[in-house]
C-alpha positions as CSV (number, residue, x, y, z in Angstrom):
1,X,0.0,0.0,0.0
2,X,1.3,3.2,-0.9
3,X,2.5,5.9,1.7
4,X,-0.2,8.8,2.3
5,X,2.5,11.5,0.5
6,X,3.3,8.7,-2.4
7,X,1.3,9.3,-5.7
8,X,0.7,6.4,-8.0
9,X,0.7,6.1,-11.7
10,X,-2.3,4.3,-13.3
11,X,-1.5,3.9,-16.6
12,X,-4.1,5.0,-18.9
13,X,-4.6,2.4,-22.4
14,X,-3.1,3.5,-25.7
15,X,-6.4,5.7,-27.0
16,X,-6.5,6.9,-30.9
17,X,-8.8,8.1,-32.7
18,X,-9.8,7.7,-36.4
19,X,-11.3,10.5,-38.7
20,X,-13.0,10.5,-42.1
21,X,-13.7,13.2,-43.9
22,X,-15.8,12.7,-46.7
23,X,-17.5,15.6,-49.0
24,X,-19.9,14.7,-52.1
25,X,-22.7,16.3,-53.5
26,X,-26.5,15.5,-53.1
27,X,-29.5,16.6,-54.6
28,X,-31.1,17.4,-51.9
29,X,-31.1,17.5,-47.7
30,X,-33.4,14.7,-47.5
31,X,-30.3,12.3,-49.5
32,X,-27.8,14.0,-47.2
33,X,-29.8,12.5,-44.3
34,X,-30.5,9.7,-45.8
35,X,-27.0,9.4,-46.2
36,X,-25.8,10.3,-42.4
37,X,-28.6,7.8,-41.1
38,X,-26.6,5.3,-42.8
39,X,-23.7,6.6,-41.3
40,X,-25.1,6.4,-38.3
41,X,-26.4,2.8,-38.4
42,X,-22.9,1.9,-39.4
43,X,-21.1,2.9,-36.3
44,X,-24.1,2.1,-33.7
45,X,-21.9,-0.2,-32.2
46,X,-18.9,1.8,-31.6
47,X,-19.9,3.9,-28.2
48,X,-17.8,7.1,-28.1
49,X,-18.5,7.7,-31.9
50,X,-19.2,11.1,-32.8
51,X,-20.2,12.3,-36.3
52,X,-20.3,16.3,-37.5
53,X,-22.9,16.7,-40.0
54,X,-23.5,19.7,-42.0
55,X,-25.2,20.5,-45.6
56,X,-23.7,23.7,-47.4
57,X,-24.0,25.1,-50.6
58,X,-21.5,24.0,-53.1
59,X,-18.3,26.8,-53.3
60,X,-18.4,27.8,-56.8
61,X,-14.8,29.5,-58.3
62,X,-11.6,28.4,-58.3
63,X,-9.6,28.0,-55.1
64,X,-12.6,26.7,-52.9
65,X,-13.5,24.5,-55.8
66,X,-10.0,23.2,-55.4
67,X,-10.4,22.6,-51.4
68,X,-13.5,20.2,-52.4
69,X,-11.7,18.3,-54.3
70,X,-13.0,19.6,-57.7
71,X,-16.7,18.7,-56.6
């Protein structure tokens, strides 16, 4: 047993994380949540999952054309 004054040292597990960014177009918000429900059903099982959802209208001209990947 440790001494009152003595701190221990749990070590905590190896934790990463994984992230997927994915950008497409859609015809309309009802796809996109079509889409995201699917999402959704696909990483039920995985508890600390967190997804960041968002519909925007597509960037039109050059340079933010370029950051979508030419969408």
């Amino acid at each position: 047993m440790p001494e009152p004054n003595e701190t221990t040292k749990n070590p905590l597990p190896k934790q990463e994380i994984c992230t997927i960014r994915i950008v497409f177009p859609v015809e309309s918000d009802e796809q996109a949540i079509g889409f995201k429900r699917k999402i959704d059903s696909l990483l039920a099982d995985i508890n600390d999952s967190v997804i960041q959802f968002s519909i925007m209208s597509r960037p039109t001209g050059g340079r933010a054309d370029d950051r979508m990947g030419g969408l």
